[in-house]
Predicted model as a PDB file, atoms N, CA, C, CB and O in Angstrom, pLDDT in the B-factor column:
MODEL        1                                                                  
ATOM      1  N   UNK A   1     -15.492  -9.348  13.058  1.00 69.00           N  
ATOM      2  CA  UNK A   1     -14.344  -8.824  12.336  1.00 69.00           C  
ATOM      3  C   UNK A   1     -13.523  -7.941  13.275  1.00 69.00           C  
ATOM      4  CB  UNK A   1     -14.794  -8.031  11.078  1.00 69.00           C  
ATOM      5  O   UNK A   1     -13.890  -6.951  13.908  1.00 69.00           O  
ATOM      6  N   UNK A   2     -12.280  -8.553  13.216  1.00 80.00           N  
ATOM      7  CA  UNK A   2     -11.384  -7.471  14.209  1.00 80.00           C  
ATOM      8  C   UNK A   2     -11.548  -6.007  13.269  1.00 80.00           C  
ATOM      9  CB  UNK A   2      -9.347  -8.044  14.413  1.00 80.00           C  
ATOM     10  O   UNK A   2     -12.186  -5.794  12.238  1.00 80.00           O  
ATOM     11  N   UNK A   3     -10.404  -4.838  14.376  1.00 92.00           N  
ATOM     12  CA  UNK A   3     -10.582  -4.098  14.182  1.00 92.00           C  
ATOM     13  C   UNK A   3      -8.898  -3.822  13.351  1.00 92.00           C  
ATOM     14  CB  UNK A   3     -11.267  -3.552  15.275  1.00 92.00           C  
ATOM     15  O   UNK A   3      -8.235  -4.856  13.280  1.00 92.00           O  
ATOM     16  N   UNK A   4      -8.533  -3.130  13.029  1.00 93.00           N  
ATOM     17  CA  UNK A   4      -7.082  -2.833  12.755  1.00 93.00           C  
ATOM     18  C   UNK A   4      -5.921  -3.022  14.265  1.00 93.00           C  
ATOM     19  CB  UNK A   4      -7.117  -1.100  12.143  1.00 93.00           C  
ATOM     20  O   UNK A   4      -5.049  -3.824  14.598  1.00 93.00           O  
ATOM     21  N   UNK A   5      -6.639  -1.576  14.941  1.00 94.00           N  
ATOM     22  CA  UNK A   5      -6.564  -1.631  16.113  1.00 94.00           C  
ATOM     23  C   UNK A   5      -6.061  -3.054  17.199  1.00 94.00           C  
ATOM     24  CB  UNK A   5      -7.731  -1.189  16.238  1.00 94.00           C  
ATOM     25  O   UNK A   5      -5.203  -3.028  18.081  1.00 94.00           O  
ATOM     26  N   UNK A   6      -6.771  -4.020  16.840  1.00 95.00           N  
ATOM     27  CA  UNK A   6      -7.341  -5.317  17.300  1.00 95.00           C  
ATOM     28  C   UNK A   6      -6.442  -6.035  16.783  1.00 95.00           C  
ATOM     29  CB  UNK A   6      -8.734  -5.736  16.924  1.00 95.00           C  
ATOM     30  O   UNK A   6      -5.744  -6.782  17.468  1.00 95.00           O  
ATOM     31  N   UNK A   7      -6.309  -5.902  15.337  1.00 95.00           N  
ATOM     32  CA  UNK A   7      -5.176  -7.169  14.862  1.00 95.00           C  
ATOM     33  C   UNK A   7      -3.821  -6.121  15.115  1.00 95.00           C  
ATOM     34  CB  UNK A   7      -5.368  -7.912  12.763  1.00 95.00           C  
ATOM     35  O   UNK A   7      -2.842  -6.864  15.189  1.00 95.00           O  
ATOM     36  N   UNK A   8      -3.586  -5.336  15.203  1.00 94.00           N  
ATOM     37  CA  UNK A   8      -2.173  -4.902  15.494  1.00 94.00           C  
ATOM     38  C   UNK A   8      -1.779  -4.975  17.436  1.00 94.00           C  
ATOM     39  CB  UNK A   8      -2.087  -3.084  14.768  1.00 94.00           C  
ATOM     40  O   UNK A   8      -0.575  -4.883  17.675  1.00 94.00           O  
ATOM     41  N   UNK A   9      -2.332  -5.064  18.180  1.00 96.00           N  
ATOM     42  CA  UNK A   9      -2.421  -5.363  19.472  1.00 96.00           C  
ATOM     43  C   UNK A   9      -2.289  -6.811  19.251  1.00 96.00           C  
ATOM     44  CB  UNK A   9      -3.673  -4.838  20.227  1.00 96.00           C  
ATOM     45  O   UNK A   9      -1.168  -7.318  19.301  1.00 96.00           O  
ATOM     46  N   UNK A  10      -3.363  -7.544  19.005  1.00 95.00           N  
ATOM     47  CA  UNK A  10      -3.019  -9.658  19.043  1.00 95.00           C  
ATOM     48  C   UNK A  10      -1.381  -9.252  18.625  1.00 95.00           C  
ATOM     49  CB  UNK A  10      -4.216 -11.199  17.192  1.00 95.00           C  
ATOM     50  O   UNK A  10      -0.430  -9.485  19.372  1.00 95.00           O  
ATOM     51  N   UNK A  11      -1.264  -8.579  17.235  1.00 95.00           N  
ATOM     52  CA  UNK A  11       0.253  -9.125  16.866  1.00 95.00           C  
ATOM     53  C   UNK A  11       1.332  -8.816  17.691  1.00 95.00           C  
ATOM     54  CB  UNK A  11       0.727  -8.641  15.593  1.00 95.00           C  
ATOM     55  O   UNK A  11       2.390  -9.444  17.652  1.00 95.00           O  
ATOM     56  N   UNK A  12       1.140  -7.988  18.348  1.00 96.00           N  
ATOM     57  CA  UNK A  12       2.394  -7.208  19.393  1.00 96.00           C  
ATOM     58  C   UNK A  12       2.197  -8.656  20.831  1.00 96.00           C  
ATOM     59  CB  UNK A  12       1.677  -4.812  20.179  1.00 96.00           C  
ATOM     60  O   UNK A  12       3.232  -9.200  21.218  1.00 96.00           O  
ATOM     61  N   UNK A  13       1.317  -8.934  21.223  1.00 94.00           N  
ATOM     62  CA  UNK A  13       1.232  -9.612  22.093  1.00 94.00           C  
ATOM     63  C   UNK A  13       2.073 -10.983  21.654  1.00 94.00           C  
ATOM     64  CB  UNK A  13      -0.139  -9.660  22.424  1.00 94.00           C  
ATOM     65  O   UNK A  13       2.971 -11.530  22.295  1.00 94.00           O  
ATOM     66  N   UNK A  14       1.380 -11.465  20.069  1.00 93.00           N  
ATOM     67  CA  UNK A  14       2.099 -12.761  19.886  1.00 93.00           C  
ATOM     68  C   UNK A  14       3.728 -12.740  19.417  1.00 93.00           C  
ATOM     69  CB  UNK A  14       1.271 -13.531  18.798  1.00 93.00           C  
ATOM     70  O   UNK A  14       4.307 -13.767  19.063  1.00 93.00           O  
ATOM     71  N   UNK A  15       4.272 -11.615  19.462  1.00 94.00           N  
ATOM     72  CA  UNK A  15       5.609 -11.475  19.572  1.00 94.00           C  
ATOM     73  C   UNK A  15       5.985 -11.570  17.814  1.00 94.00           C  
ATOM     74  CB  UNK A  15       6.303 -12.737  20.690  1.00 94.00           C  
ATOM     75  O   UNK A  15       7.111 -11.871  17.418  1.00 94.00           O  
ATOM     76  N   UNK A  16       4.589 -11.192  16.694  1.00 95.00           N  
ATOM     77  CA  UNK A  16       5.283 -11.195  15.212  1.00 95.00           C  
ATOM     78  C   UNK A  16       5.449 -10.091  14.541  1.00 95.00           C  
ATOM     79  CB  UNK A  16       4.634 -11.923  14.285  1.00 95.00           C  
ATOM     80  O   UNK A  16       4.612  -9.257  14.888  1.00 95.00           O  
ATOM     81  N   UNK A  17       6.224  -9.681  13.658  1.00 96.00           N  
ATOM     82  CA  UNK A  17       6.480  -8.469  13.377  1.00 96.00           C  
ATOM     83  C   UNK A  17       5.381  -8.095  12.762  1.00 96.00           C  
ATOM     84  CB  UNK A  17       7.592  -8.254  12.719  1.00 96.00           C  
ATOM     85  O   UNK A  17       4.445  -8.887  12.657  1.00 96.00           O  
ATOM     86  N   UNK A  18       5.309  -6.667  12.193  1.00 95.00           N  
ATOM     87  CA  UNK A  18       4.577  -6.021  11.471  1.00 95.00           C  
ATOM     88  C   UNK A  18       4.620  -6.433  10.011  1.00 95.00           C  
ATOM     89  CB  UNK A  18       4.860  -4.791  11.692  1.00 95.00           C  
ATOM     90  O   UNK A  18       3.656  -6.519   9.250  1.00 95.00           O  
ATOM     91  N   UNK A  19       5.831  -6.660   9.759  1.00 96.00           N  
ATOM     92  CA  UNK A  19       6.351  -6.701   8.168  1.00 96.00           C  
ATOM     93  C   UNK A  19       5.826  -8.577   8.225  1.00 96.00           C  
ATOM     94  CB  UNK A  19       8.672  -6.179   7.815  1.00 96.00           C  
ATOM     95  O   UNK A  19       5.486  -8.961   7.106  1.00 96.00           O  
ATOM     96  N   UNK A  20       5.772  -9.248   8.896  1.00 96.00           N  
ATOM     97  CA  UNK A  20       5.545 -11.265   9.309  1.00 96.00           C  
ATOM     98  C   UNK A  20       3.771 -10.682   8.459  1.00 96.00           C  
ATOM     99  CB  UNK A  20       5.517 -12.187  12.166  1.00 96.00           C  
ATOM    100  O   UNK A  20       3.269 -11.059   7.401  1.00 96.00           O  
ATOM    101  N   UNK A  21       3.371  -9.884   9.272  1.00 96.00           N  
ATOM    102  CA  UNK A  21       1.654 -10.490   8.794  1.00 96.00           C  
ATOM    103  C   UNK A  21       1.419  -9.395   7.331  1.00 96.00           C  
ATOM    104  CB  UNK A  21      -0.015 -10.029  10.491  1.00 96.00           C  
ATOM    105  O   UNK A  21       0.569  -9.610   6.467  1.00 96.00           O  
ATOM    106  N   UNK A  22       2.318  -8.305   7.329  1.00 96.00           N  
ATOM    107  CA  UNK A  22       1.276  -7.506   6.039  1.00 96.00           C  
ATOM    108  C   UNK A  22       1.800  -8.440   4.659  1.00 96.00           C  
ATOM    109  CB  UNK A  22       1.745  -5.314   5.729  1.00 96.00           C  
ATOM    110  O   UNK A  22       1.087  -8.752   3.706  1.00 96.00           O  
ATOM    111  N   UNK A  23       3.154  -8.759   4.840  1.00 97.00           N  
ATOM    112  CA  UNK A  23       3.556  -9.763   3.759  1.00 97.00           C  
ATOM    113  C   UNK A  23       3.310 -11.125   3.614  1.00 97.00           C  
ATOM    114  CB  UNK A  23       4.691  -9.787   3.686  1.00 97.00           C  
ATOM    115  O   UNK A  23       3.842 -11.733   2.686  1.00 97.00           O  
ATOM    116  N   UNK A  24       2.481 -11.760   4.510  1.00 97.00           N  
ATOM    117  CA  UNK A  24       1.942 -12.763   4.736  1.00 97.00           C  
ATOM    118  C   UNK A  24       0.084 -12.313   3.903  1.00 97.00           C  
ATOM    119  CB  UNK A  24       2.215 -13.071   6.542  1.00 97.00           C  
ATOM    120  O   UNK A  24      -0.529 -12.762   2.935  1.00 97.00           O  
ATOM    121  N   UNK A  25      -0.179 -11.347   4.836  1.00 97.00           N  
ATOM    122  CA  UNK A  25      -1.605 -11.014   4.011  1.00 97.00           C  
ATOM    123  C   UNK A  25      -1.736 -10.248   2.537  1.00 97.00           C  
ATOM    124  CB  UNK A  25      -2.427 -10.075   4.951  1.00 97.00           C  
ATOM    125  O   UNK A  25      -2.759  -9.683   2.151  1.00 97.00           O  
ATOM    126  N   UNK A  26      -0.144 -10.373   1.586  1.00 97.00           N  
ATOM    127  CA  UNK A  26      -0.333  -9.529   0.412  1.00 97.00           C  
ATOM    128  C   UNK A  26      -0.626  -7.952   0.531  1.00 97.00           C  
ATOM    129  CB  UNK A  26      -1.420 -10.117  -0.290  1.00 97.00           C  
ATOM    130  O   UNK A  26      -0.665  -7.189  -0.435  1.00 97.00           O  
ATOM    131  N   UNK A  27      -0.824  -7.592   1.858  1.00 96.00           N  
ATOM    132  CA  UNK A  27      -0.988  -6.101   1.964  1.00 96.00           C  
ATOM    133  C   UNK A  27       0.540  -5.173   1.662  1.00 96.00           C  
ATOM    134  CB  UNK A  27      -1.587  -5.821   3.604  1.00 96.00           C  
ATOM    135  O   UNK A  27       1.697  -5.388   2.022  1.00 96.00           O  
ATOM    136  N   UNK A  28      -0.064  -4.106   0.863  1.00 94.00           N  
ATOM    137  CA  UNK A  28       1.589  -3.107   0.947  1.00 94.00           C  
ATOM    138  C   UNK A  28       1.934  -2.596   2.434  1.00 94.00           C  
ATOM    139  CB  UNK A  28       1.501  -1.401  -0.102  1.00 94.00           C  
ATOM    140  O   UNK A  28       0.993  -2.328   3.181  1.00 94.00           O  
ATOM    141  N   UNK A  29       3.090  -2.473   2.823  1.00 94.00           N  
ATOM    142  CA  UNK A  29       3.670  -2.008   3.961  1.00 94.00           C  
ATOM    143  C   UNK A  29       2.847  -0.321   4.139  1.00 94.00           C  
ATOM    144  CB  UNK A  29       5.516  -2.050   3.718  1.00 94.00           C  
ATOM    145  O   UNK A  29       2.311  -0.039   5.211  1.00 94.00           O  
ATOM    146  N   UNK A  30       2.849   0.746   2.886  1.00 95.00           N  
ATOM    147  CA  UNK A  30       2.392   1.959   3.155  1.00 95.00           C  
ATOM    148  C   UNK A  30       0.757   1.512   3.621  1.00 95.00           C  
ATOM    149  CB  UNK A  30       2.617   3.022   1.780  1.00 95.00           C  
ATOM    150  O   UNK A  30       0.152   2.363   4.274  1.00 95.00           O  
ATOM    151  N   UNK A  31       0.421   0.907   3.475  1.00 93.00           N  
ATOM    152  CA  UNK A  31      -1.309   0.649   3.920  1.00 93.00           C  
ATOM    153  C   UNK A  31      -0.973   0.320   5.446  1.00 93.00           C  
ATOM    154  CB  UNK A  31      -2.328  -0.944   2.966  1.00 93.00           C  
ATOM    155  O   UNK A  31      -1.474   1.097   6.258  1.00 93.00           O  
ATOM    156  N   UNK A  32      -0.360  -0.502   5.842  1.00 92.00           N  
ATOM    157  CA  UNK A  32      -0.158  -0.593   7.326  1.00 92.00           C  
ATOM    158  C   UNK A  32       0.396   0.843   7.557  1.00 92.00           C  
ATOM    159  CB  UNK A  32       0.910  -1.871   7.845  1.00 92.00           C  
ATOM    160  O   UNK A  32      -0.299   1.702   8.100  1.00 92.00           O  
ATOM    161  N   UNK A  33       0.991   0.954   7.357  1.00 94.00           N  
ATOM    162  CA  UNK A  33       1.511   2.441   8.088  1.00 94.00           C  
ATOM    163  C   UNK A  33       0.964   3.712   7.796  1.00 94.00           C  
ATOM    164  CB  UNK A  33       2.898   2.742   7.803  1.00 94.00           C  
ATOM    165  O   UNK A  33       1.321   4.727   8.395  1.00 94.00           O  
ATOM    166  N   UNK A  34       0.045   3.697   6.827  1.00 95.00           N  
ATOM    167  CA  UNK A  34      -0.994   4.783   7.397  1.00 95.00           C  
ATOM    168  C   UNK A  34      -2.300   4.196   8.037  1.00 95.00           C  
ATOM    169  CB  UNK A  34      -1.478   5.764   6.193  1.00 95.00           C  
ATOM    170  O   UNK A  34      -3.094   5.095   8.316  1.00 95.00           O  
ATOM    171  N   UNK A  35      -2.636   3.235   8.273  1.00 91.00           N  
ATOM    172  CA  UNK A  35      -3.837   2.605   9.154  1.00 91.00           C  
ATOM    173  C   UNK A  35      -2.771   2.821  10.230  1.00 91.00           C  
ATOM    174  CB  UNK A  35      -4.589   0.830   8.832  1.00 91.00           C  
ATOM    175  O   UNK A  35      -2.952   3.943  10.704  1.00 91.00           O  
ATOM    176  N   UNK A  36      -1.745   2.214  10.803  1.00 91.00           N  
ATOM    177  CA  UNK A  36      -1.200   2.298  12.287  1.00 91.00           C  
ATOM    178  C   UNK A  36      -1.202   3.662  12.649  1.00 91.00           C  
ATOM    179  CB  UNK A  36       0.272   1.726  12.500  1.00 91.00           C  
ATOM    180  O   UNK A  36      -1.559   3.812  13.818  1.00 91.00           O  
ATOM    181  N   UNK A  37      -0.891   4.846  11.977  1.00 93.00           N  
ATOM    182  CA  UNK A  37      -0.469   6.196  12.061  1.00 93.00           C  
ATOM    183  C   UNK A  37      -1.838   6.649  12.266  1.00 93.00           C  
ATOM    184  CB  UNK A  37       0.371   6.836  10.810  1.00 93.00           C  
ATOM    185  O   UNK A  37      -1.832   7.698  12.910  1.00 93.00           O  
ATOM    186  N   UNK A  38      -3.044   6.242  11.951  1.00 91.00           N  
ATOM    187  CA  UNK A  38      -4.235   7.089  12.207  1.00 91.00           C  
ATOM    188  C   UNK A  38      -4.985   7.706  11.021  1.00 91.00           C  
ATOM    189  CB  UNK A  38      -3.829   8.170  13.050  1.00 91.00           C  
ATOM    190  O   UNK A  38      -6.068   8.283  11.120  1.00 91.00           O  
ATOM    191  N   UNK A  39      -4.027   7.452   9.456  1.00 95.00           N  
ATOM    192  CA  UNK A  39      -4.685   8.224   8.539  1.00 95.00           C  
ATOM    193  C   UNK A  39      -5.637   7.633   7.687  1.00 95.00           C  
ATOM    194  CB  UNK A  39      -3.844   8.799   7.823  1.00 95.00           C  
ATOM    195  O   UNK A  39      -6.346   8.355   6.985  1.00 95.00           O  
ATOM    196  N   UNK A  40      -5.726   6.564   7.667  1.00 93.00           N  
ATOM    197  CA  UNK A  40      -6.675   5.659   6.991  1.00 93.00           C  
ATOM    198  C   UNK A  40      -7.203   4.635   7.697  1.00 93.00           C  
ATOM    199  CB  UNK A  40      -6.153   5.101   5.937  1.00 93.00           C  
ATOM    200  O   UNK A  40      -6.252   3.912   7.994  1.00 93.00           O  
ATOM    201  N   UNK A  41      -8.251   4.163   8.145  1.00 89.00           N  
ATOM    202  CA  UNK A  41      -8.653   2.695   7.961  1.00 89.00           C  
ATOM    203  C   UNK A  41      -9.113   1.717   7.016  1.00 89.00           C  
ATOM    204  CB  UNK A  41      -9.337   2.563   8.532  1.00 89.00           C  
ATOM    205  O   UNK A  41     -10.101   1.927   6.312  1.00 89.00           O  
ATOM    206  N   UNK A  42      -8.444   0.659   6.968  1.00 91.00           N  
ATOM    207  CA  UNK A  42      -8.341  -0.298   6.232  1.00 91.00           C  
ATOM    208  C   UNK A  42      -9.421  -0.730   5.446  1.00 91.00           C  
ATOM    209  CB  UNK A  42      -7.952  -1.120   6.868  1.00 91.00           C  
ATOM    210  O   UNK A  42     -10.368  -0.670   6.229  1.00 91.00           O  
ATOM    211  N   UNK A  43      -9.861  -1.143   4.326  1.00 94.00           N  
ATOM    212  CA  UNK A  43     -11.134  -1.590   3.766  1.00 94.00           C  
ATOM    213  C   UNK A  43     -11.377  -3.075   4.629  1.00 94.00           C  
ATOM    214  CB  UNK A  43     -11.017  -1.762   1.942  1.00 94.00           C  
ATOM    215  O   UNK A  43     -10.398  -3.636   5.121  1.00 94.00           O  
ATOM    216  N   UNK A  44     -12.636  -3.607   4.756  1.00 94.00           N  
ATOM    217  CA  UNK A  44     -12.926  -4.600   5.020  1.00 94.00           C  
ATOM    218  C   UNK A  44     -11.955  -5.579   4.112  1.00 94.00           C  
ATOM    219  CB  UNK A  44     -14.292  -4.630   4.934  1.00 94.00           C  
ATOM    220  O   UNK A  44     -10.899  -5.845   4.686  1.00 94.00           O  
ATOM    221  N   UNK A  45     -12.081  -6.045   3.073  1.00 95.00           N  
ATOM    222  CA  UNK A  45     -11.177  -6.727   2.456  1.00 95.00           C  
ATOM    223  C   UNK A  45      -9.293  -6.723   3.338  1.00 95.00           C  
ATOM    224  CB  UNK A  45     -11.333  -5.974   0.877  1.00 95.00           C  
ATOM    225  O   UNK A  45      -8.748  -7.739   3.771  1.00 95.00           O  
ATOM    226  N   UNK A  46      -9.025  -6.093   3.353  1.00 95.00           N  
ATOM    227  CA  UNK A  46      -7.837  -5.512   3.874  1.00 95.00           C  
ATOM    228  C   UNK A  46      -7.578  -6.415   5.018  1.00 95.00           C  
ATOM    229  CB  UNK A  46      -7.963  -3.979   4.265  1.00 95.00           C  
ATOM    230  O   UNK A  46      -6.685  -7.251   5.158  1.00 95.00           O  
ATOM    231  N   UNK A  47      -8.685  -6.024   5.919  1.00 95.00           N  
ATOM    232  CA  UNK A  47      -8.557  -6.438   7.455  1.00 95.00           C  
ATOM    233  C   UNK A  47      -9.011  -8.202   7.577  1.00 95.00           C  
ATOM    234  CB  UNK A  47      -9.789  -5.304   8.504  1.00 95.00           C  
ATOM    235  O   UNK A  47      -8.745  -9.147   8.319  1.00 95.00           O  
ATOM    236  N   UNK A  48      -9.841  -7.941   6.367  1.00 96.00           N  
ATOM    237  CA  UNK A  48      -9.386 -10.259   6.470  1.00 96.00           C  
ATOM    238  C   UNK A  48      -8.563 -10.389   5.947  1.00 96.00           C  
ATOM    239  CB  UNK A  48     -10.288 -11.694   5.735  1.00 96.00           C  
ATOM    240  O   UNK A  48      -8.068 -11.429   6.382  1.00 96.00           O  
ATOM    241  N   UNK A  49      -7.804  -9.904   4.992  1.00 96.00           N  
ATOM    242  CA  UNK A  49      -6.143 -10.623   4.835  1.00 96.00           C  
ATOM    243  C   UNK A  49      -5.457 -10.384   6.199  1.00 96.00           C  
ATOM    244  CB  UNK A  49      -5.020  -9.777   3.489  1.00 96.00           C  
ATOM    245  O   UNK A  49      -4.706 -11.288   6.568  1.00 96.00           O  
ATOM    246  N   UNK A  50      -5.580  -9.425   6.920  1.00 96.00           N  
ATOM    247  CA  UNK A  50      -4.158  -9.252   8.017  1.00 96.00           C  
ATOM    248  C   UNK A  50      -4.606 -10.365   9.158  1.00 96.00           C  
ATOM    249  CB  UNK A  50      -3.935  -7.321   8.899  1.00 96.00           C  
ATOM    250  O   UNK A  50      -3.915 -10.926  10.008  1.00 96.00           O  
ATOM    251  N   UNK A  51      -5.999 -10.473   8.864  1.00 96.00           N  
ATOM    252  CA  UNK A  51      -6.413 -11.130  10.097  1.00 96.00           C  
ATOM    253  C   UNK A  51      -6.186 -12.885  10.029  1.00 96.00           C  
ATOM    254  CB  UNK A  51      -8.059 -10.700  10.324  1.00 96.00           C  
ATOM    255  O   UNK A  51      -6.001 -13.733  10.902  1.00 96.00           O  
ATOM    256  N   UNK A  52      -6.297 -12.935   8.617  1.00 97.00           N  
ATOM    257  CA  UNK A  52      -6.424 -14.593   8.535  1.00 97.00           C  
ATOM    258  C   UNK A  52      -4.566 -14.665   8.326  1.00 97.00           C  
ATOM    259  CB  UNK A  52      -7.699 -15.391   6.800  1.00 97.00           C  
ATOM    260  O   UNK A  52      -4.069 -15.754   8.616  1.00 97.00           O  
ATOM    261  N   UNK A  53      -3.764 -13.742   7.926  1.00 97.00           N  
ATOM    262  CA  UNK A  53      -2.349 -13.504   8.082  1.00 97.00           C  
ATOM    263  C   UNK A  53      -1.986 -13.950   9.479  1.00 97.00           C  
ATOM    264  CB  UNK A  53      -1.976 -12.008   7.834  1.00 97.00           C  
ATOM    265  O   UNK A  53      -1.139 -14.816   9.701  1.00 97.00           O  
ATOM    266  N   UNK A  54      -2.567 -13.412  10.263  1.00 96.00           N  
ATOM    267  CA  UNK A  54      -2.336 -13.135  11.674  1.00 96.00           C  
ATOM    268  C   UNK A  54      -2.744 -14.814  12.398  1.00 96.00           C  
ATOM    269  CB  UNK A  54      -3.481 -11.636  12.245  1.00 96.00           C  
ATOM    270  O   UNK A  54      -1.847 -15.322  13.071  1.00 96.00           O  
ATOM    271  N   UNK A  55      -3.501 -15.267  12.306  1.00 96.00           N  
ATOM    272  CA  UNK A  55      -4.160 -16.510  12.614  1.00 96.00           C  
ATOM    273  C   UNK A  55      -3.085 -17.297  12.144  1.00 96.00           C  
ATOM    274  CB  UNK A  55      -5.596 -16.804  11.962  1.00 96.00           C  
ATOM    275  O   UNK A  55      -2.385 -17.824  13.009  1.00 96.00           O  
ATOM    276  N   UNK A  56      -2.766 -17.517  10.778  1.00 96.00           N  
ATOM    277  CA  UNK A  56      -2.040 -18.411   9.690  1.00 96.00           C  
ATOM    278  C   UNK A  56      -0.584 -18.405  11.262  1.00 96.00           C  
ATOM    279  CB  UNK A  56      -1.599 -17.334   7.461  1.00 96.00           C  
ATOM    280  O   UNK A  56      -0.263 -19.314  12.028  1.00 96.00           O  
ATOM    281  N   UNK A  57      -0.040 -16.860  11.140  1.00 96.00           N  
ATOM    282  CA  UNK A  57       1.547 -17.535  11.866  1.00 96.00           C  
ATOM    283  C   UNK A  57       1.270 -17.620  13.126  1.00 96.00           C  
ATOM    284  CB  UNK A  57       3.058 -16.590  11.785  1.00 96.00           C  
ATOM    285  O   UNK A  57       2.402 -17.811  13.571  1.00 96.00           O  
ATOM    286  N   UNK A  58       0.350 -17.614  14.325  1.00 95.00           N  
ATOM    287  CA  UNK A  58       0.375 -17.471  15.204  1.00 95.00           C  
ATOM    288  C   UNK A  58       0.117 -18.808  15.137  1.00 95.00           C  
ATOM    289  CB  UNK A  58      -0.150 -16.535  15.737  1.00 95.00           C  
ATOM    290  O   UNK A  58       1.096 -19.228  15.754  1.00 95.00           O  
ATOM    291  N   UNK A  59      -0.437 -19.667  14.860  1.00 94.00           N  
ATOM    292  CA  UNK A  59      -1.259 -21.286  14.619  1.00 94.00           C  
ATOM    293  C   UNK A  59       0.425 -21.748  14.528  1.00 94.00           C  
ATOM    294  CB  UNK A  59      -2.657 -21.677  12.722  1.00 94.00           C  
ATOM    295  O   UNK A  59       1.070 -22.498  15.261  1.00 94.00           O  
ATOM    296  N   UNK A  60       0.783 -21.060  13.455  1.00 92.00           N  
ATOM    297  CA  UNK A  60       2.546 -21.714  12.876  1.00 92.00           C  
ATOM    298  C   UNK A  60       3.580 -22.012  13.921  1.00 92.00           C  
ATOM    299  CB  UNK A  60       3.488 -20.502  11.894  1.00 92.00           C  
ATOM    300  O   UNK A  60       4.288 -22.991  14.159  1.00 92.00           O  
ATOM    301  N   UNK A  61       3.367 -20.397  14.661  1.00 88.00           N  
ATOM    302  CA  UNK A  61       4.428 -20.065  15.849  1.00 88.00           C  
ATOM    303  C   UNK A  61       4.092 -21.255  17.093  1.00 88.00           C  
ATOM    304  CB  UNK A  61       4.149 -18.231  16.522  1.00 88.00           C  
ATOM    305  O   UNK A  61       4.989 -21.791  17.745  1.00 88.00           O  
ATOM    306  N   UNK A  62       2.584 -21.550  17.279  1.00 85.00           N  
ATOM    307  CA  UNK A  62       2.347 -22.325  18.173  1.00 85.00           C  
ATOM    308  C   UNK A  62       2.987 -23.829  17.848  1.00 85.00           C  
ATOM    309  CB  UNK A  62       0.936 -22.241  18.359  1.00 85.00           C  
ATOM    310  O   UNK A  62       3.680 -24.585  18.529  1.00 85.00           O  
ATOM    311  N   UNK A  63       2.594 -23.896  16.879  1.00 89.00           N  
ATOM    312  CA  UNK A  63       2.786 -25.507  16.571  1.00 89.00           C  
ATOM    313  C   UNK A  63       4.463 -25.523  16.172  1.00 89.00           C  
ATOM    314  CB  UNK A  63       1.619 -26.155  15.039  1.00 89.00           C  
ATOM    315  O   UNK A  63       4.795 -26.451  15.434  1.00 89.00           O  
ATOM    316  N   UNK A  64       5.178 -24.891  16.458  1.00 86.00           N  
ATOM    317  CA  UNK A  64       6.554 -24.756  16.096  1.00 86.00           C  
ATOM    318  C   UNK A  64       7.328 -24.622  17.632  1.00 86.00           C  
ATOM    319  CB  UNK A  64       6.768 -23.358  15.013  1.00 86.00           C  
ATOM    320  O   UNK A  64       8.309 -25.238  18.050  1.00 86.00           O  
ATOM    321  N   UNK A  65       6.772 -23.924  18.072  1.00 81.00           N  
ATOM    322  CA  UNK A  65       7.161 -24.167  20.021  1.00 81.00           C  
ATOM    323  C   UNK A  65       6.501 -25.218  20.892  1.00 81.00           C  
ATOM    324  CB  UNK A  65       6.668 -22.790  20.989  1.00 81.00           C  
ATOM    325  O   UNK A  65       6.691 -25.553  22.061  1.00 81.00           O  
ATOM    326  N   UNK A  66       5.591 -25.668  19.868  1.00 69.00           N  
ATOM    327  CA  UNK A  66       4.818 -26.991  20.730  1.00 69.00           C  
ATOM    328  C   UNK A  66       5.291 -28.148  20.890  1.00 69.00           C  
ATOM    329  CB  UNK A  66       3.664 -27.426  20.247  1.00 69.00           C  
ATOM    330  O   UNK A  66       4.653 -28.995  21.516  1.00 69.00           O  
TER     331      UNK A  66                                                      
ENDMDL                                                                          
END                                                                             
């Protein structure tokens, strides 16, 4: 299981926004932005939506520049 940490680094690398995966994973925007800010970490539940979010457009983005 990634970390928050972990899926917000992959996403900066794969060039998708912040707002592409938390609204993709059903997460509220204030939950990302206090996990990014340091004040919360995410429940397990949480971090497989952003993560399988994160997988879902990066798979998309690939096969769309491919």
């Amino acid at each position: 299981m990634l970390s928050f940490e972990e899926i917000d680094k992959r996403r900066a690398a794969a060039g998708l926004t912040r707002k592409a995966i938390y609204e993709r994973a059903g997460v509220d925007g204030e939950t990302w932005r206090r996990s990014a800010s340091g004040e919360t970490e995410p429940n397990t539940k949480t971090l497989r939506k952003l993560s399988a979010a994160l997988d879902e457009l990066t798979r998309e983005r690939e096969h769309d520049n491919g």
